[in-house]
VEXVEXFI-632757 format. One record per residue: x, z, y of N, C-alpha, C in turn. Coordinates in steps of 0.02 Angstrom, whole numbers, plus 50000, padded with zeros to 5 digits. Example, Ala and Ser with C-alpha at 12.3 -4.5 7.8 and 13.67 -1.06 7.14 Angstrom:
2
506605039049716506155039049775506605039049835506425035449888506845035749947506455039450002
//
This chain:
630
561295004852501561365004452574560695003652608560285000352568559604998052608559135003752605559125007352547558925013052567559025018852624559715020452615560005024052672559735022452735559715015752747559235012852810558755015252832558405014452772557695013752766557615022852799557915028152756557995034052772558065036352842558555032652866558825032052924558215031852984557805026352958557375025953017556925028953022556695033952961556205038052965556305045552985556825046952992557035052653030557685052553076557475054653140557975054653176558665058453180559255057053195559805061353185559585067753212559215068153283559155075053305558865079953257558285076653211557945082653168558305086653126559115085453125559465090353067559715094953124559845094053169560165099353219559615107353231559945110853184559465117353194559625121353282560085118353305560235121453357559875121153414559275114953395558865114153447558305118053427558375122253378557745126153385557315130653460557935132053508557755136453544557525134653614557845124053618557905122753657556795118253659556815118253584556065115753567555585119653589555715125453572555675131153580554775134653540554975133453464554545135053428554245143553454553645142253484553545150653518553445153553447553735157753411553775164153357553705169053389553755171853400553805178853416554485182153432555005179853437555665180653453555785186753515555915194153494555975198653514556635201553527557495197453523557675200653493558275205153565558095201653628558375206453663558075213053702557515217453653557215222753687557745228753642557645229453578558075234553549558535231653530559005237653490559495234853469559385239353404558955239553365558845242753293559245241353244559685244053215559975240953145559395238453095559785232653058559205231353023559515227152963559275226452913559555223452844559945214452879560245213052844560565205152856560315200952794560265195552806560185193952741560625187152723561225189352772561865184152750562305185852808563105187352766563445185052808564125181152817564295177652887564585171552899565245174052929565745171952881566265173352907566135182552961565995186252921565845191252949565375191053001565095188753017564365189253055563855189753013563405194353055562765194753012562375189253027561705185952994561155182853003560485189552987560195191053036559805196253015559255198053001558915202152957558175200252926557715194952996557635199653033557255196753105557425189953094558015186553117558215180453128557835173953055557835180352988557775173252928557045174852923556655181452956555965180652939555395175852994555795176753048555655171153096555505162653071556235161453033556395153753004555895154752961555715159952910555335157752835554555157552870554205160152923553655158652948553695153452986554085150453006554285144553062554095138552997554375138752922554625133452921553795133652849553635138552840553105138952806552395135152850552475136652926551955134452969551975126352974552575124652971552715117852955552435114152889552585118552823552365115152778551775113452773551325119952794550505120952796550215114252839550585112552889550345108752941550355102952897550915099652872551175093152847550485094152757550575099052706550335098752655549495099952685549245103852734548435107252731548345109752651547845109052633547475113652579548185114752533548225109052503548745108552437549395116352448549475114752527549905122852511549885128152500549175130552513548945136452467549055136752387548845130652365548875132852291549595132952280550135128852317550795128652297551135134252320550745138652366551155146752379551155149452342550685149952297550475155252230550965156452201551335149752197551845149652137552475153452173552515160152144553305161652166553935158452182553915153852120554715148752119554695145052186553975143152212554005139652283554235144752332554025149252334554175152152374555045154952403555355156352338555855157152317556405149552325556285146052331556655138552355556325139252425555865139452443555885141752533556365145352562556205151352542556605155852569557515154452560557785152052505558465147452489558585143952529558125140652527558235135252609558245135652658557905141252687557895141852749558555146252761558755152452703559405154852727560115150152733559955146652685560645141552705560545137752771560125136252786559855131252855560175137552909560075143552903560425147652954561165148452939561285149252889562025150052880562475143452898562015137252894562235133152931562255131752991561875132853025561645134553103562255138353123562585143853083562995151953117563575146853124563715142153043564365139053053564465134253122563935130053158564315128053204564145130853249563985137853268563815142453323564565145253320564815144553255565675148253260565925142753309565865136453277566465133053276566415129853334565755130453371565845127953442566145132553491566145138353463566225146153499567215145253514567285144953423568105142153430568495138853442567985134653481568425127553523568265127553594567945135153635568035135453696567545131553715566825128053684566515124053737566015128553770565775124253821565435129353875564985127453921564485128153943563905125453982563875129054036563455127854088563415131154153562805130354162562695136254222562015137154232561455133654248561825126254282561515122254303561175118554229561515117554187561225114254119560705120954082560885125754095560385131654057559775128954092559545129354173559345128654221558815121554178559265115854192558895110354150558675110054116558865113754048558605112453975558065117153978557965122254013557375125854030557085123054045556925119754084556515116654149556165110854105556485108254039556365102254007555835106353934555845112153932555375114353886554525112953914554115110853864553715107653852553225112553885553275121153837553095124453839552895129153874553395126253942553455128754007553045124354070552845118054029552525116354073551725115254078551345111854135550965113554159550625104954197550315099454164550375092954212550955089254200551435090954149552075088754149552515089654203552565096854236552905099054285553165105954248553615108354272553805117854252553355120254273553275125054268552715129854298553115137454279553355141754356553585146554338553085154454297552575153754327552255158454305552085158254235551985153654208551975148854123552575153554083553215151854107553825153354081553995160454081553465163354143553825171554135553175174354093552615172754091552065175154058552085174953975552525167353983552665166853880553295168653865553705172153911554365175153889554025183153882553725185953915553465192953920552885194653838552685187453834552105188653775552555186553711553285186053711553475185053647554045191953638554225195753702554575201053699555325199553731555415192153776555895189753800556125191853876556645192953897556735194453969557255186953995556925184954048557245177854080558035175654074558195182854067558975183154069559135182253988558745185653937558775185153869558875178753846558275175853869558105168053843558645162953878559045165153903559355161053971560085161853892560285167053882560675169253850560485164653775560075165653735559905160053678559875153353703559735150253749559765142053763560415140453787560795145253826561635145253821561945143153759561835148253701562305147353639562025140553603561365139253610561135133853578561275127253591561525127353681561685122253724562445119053684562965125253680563545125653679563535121253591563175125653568563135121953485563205112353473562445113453534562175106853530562965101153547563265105653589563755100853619564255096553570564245102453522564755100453466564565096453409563765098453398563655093953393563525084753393563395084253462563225080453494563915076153507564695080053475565185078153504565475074453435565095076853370565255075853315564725067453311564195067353311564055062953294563965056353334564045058553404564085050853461564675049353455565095047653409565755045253409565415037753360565005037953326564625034653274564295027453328564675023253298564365015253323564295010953281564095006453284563934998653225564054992453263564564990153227564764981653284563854978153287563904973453319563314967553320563394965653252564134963953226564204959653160563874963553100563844970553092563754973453058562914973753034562554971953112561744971253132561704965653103561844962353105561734955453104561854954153009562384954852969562244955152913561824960352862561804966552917561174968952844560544966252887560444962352932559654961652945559704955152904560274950352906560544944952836560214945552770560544952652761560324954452693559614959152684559344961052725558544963252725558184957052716558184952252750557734945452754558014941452700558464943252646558694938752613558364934452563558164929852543557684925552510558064922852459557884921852379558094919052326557564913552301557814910452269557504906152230557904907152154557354902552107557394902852023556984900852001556894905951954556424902751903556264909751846555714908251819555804913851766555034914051721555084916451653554534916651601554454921451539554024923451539554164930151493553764926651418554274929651396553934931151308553594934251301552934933951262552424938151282552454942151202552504949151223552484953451158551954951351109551314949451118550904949351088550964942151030551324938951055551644933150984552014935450947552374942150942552584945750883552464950050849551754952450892551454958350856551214954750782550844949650770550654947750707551324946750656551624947250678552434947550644552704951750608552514957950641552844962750625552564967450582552724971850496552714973050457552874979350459552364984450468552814992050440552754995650403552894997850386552975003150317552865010050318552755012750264552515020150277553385023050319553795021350271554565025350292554655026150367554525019250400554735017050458553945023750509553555023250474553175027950540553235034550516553475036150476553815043050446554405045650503554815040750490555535042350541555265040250625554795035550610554635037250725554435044250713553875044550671553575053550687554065054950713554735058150656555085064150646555365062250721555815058250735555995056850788555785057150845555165058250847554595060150919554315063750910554455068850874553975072750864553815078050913554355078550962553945081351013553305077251076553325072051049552675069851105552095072651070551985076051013551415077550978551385084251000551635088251029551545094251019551065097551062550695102651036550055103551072550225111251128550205112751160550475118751197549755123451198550055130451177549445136651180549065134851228548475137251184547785137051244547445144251233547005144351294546625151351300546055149851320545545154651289544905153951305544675161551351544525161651422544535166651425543895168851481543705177351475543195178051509543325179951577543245180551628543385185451695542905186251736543085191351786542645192751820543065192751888542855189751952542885188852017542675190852073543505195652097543055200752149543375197052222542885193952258542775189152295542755192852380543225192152412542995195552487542555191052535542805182952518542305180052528541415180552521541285183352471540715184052454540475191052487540795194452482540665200952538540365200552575540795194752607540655193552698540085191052694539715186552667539135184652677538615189352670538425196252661537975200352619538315205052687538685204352731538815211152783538545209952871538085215652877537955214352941538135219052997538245217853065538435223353098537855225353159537695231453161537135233253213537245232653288536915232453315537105232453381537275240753413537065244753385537285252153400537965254053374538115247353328539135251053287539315247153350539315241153374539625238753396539565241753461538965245453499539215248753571539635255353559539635261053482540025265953457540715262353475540705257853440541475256753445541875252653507541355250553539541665247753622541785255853664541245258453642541395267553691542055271453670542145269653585542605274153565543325269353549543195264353571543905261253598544065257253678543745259453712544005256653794544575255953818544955258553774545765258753795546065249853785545735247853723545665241253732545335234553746544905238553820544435234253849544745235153915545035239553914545315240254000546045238554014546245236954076546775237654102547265240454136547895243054130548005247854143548285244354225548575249054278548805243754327549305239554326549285235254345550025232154331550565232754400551085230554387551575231354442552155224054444551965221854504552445216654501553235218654548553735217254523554535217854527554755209054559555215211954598555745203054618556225209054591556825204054589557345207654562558035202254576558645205554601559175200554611559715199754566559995198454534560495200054453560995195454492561415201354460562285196954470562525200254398562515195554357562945194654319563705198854301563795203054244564295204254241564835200054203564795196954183565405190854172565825194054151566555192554171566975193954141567405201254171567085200754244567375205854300566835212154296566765214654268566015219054300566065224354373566645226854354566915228154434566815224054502566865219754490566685213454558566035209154545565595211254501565045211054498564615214954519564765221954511564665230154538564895230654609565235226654621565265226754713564895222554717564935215754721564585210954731563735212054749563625214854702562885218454716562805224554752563185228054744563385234754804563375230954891563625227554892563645221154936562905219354980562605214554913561845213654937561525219154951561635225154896561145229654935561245232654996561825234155017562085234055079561765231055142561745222855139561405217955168560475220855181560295221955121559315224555128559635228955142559715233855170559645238255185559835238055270560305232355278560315231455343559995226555391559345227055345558795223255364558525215055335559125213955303559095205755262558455202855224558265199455219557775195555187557945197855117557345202055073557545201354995557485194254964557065192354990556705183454953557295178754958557525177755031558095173255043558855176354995558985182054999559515183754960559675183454871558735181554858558605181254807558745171954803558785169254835558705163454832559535162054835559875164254856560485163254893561105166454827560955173854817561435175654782561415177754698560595179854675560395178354617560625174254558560865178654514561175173754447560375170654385560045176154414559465173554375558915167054418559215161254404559035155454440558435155154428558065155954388557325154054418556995158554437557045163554445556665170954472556955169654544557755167854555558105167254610557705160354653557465157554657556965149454656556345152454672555925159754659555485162254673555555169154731556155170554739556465171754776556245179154770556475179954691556825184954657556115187654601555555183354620555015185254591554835185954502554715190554487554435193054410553885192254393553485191154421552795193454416552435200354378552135199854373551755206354351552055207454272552395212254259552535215254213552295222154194552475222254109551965228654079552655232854056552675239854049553125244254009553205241053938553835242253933553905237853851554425230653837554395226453903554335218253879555165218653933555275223853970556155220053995556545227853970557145226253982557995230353960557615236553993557655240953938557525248653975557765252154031558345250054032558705253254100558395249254158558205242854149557825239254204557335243354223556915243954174556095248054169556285254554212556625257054174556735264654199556875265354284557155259654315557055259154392556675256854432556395250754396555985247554409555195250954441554965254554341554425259954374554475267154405555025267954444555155274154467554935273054528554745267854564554755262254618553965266054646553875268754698552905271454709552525266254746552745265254811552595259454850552845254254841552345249754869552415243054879552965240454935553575236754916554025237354967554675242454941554575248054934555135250954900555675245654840556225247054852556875245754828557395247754792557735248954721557925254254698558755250154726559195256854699559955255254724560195250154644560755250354642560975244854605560985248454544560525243654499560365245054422560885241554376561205246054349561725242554277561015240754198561105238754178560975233654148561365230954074561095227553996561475224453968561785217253991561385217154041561385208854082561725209954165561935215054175562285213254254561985219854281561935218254349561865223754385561415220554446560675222854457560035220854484560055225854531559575222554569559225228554642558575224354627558015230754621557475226954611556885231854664556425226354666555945228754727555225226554706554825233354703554255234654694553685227054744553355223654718553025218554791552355219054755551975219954711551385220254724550965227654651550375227154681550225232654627549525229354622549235231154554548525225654535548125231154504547735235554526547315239454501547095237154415547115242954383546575240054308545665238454324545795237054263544845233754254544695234854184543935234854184543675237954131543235228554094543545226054051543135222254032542285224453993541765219054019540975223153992541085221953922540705224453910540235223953804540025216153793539735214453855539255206953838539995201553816540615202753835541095198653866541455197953766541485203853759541825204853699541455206253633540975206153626540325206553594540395202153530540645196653538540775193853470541385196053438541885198153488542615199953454542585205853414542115211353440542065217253412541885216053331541225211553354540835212053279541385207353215541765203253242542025201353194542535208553185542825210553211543375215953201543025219453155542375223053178542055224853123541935222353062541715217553051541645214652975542045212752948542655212752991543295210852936543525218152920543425221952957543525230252924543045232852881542365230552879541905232852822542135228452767542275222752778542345217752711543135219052658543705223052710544285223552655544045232052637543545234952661543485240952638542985240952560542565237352596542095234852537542465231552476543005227652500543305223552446543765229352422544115232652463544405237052417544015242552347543385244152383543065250052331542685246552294542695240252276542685235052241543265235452182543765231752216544485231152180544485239052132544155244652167544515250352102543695253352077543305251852083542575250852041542685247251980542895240752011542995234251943543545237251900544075240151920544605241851874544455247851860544125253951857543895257751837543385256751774543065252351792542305251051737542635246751695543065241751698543265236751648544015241451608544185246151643544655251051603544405256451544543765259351582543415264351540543245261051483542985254551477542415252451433542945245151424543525244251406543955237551410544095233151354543175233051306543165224751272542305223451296542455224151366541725220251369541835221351460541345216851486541265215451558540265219951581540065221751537539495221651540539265227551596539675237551598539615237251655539715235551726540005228951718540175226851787539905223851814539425220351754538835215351748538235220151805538015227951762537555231951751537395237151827538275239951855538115244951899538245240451959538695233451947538885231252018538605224052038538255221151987538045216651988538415210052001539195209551977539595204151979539535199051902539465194051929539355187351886540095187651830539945187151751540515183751711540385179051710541045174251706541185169851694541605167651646541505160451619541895159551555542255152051553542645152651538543385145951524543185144351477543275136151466543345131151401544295134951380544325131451330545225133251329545475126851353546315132251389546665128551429547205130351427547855126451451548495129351444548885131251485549255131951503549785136651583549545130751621549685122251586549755118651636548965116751685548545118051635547825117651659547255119751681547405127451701547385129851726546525131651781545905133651770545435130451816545645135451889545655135951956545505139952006545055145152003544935150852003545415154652022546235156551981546135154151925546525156051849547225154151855547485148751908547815145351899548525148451939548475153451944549125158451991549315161151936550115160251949550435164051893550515171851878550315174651922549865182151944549495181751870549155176551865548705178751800549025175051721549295170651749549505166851682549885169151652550485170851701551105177651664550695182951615550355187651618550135191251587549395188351517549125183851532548745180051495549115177351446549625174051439549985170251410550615174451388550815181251386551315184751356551325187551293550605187051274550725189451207550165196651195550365201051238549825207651230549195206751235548835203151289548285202051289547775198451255548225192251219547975188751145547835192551117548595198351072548355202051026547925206751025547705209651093547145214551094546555211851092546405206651143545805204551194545505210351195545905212551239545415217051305545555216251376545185219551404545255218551481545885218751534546165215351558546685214151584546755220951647547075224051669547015226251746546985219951791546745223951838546365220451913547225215951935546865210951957547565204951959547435200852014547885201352065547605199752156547925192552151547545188952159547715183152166547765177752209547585181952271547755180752332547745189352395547425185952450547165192852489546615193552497546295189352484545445186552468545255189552404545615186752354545105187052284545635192252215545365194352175545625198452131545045195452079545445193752003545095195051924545345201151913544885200551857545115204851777544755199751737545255199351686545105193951608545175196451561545005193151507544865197351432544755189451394545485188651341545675182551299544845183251253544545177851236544005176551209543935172551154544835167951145545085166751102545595163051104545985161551041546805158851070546995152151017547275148251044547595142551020548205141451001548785144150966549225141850964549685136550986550175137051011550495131251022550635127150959550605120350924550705118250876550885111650879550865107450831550995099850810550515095350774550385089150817549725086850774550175084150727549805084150654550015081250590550105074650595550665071950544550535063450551549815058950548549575062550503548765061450475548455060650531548555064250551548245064250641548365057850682548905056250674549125052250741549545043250705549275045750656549535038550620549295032650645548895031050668548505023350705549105024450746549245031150786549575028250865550365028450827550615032450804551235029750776551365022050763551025020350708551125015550679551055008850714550605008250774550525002950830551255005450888551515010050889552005010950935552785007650912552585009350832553285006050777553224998150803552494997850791552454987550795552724984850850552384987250913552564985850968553414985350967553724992450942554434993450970554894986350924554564985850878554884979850839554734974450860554104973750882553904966250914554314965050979554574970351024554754969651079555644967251053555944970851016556674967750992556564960950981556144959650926555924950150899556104945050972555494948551038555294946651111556154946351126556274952751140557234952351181557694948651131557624949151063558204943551040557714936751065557144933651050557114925451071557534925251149557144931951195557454932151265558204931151293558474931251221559324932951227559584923051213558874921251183559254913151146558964909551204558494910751241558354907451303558974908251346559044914351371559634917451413560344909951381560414909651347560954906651313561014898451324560334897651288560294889251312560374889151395559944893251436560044890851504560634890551528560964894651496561814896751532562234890851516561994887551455562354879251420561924876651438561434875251481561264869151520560544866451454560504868651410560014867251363559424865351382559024862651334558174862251350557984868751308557604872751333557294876751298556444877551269556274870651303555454869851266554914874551301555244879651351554604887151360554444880051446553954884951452553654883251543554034887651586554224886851656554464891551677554084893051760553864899551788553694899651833554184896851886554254894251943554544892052000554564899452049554964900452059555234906752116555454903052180555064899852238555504899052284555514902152335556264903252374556084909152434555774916552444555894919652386555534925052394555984929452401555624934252442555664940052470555984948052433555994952152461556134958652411555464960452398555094957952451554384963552471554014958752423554104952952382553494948052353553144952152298552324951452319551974954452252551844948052222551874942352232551434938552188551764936952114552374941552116552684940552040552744947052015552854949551965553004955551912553634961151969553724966451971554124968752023554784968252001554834969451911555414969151899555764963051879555394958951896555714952451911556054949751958555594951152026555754954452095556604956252091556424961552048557004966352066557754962852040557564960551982558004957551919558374951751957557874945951997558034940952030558794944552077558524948452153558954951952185559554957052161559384957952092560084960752065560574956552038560414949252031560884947351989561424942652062561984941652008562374939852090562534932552088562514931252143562484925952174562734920552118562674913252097562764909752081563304904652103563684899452072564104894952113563934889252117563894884652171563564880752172563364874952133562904875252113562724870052056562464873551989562784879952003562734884051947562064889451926561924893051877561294895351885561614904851828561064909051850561354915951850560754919051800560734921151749560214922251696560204928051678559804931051672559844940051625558884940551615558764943951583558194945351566558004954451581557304954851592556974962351629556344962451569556394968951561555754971251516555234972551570554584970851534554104972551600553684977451583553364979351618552594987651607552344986251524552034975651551551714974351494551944976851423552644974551397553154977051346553114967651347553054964251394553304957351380554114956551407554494950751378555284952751405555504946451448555564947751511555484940751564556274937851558556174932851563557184928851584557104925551645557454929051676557584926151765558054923151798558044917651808558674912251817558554911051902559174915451927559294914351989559864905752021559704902252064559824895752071560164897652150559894900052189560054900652258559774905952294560334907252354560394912852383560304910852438559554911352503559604910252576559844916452600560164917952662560054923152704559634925652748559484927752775559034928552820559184926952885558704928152934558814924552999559054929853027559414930853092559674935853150558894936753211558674942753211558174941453260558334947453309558364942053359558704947753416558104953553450557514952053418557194955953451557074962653387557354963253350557574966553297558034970153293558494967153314559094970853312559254978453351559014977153407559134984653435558664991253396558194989453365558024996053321558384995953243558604990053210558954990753169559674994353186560094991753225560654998353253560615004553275560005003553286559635011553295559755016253242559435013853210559485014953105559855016253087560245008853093561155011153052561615018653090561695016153174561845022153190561475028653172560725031853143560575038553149560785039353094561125032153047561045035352963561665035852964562385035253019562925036853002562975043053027562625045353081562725051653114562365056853072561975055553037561795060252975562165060352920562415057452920563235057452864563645060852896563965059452957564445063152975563995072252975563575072953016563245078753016563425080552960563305078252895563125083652824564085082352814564085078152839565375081052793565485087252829565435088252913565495093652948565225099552921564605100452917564385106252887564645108552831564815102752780565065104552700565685106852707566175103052767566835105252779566945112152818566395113752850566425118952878566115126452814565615123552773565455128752702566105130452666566485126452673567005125152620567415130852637567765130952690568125134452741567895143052746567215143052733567005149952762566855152652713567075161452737566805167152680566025167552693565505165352661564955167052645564375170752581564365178252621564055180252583563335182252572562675177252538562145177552533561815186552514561595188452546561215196052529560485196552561560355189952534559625191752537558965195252475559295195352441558975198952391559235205552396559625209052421559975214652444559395218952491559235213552540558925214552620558145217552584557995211252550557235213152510557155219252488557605221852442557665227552415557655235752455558005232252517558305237752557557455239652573557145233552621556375235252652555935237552592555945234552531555535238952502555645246652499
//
């Protein structure tokens, strides 16, 4: 239970709710109301798809996370396929869990309104500016991720609706005071005793062994002896890193290529749109008047801004009083576009646009000439563009130089040494598990360690071991996996026999102590004094600690005995006498119910979901999806 607590307080109930992903609003790149492309699934829920887009989103979302939380260490732990492969597992069930209560809030009719879309917008972080909204913020980072206001309005809807059911599942979850009040009882709880260990080392001179007896530990352990293949091996390292340092760029490539690409130094014009949306709902017919209506109204002279303010379903454009800002071809609903830029002047108005989202009248309000950014401005951007294009070119005619020369000539490194001037290098021997950097990706170990390349030693093909760096290796010599002989390891056997016998000698005296105390006996030993201590006390052995708080309570007068082996191999007897409780501290308590409540609402959370897995046809095809894109 005290764990669970403990759990409890280190993560909040909200962090399992995937439904707030949209409302957090991790900016990805989330494109998904411009096309409507078929595209592989890579699960589906009760007949719904989850679709590549949607799980390649999560596996970069949740990879950016790890990188953040691990830094360096997650590079080397990407290498490893199997990691990667439990990522990607996880993250598809994390959606397939997500779909299940996107059903099941769907199937119980709950429902949000615009005014809460409205809010939970307005409460993104991402949108703001001083800790205020900021509209131009919100339409500038909906346009740069491929989102249209109405799109995103549409994802924080379903997410809202989720959340609800969420939110409906686990605030039912309370904890009396009484409940606070005895585990903060039992957190602060304090024991007293007593306790003294037998110290192994008074039976080591005791104990007598025999050849037989370290014969049968061998056989019996004989796997702690076992030595695992090793390799000794040579390679060579084709480094893009090292490239880069040895590449320079002139100042004449870099004005060639500002002249012979201006298309992305300039701007094309832009065109800013207001626009009024009515919603087709459930009526589209009386949506289709409705806006037939307003346009009616502009045309009979009406304020577009005020009508935008007045009759507009798209509330915050409607708040700007109908304003878009400057938009590019590409980033809203094509049929929008397609009226939108048909639009010549400034002031012009198109008639009523159908739409996947309703039916708009939208009006041309400003036009922003292009511009030509200078050379001086972009001057560093170029040259890096450049050297990262000389350096994977270079690294490439690298990559098939090295595998060319170490193929032609493949038991020796020497022209690689001779025409390209790359450094060999050479390994002590080592085993899968030991691996030095670059060596240590299973890219290379798989094939090092299979068997062919022992028996030849020759040159491996070129083996990418990241996007940076590529070997080729050549075994230089091999170790068997084997067994050290008894001969070998006889000192440590034979001290491991003593010990294990000295420690029985230690737990039977431990068992005649245990005994007298329980009959009230004298037992002749010293005993440490335990008073009042804590769970958290270091000043004693831990598993004494522990031994004390496991044993149960005593009756009064009475005393509670068992004995704990310790690190040392000494064997302690711990005689518990009394049980305090702890104090009630009211200035405690409200984050301890804090606790208890997030750790029941994360219980209930995970029965719902399991009861809802249980229930549903789910079929995983993500290895299907992979296949398909390759």
């Amino acid at each position: 239970m005290l764990e669970r607590i403990r759990e409890g307080s280190q993560s909040l109930w909200v962090k399992v709710f995937l439904v707030l992903i949209a409302l957090t609003f991790a900016l990805a790149g989330i494109g998904g109301y411009i096309a409507n492309q078929p595209e592989p699934s890579v699960a589906l829920v009760n007949g719904e798809e989850i679709t590549q887009a949607e799980f390649d989103r999560a596996v970069e979302n949740e990879r950016a996370r790890q990188q953040q939380q691990m830094g360096d260490f997650y590079d080397q732990m990407a290498r490893d396929p199997r990691f990667t492969q439990q990522l990607r597992t996880r993250v598809v069930n994390d959606l397939v869990n997500q779909k299940l209560l996107e059903q099941a809030a769907k199937g119980q009719g709950l429902r949000v309104s615009a005014a809460q879309v409205k809010a939970a917008i307005r409460d993104i972080s991402s949108f703001k500016v001083a800790g205020q909204f900021d509209n131009d913020l919100y339409l500038t980072t909906l346009r740069s991720l491929g989102y249209t206001p109405d799109g995103f309005a549409q994802v924080v809807r379903r997410d809202l609706v989720t959340q609800q059911l969420v939110q409906g599942i686990v605030s039912s979850e309370f904890v009396l005071p009484s409940e606070v009040d005895a585990t903060q009882q039992l957190i602060g709880q304090t024991r007293s005793g007593k306790y003294t260990e037998i110290a192994l080392a008074d039976y080591l001179a005791q104990v007598e062994v025999d050849e037989a007896a370290v014969e049968a530990w061998y056989n019996d352990n004989i796997q702690q002896f076992a030595v695992p293949e090793k390799v000794k091996l040579a390679y060579v390292l084709v480094d893009a890193g090292s490239i880069a340092e040895e590449i320079e760029i002139a100042d004449e490539e870099v004005q060639a290529y500002y002249e012979g690409n201006m298309s992305q130094y300039s701007t094309a014009p832009q065109y800013r749109f207001s626009h009024i949306l009515i919603e087709s709902g459930e009526d589209a017919a009386a949506a289709k008047a409705e806006a037939e209506a307003i346009l009616a109204d502009l045309e009979a002279g009406a304020d577009f801004a005020e009508l935008a303010q007045e009759k507009s379903d798209d509330v915050f454009s409607g708040e700007q009083g109908g304003d878009l800002d400057f938009i590019e071809k590409g980033t809203m609903d094509a049929d929008f576009e397609e009226a939108a830029f048909a639009l010549e002047n400034v002031g012009d108005t198109t008639g009523v646009v159908e739409t996947s989202f309703g039916y708009h009248i939208i009006k041309l309000t400003d036009i922003k000439e292009g511009s030509v950014t200078p050379l001086e401005e972009v001057r560093a951007e170029i040259i890096a563009d450049l050297q990262d294009d000389r350096v994977k070119q270079r690294y490439y005619e690298l990559q098939q130089q090295v595998s060319e020369l170490t193929f032609e000539i493949p038991d020796t490194f020497a022209p690689v040494t001779e025409d390209l001037g790359l450094q060999v290098q050479e390994t002590e021997f080592f085993s899968r598990n030991s691996a030095p950097a670059p060596l240590d990706s299973p890219a290379v170990l798989e094939p090092v360690f299979n068997g062919q390349l022992i028996r030849e030693q020759l040159n491996s093909e070129l083996i990418e071991v990241s996007d940076t760096e590529s070997v080729v290796v050549r075994v230089l010599g091999h170790e068997p996996a084997s067994t050290q002989s008894l001969d070998e390891v006889r000192a440590q056997v034979t001290e491991q026999v003593r010990r294990e016998r000295a420690q029985v000698m230690a737990e039977e005296r431990a068992a005649e102590v245990v005994a007298q105390l329980q009959a009230d006996e004298a037992t002749g030993i010293d005993f440490v004094a335990l008073d009042n201590v804590s769970r958290q006390a270091a000043a004693h052995p831990r598993a004494v600690v522990q031994k004390l708080f496991n044993l149960r309570a005593p009756a009064a007068g009475a005393v509670t005995v068992d004995t704990a082996n310790l690190s040392s191999g000494n064997v302690a007897v711990v005689a518990l006498t009394g049980v305090q409780a702890g104090t009630v501290d009211e200035a405690q308590s409200a984050q301890l119910q804090d606790q208890l409540v997030n750790s029941y609402m994360q219980e209930s959370y995970q029965a719902v979901v399991s009861a809802l897995r249980a229930d549903a046809e789910i079929e995983i095809l993500l290895n299907k999806a992979d296949e398909t894109q390759n």
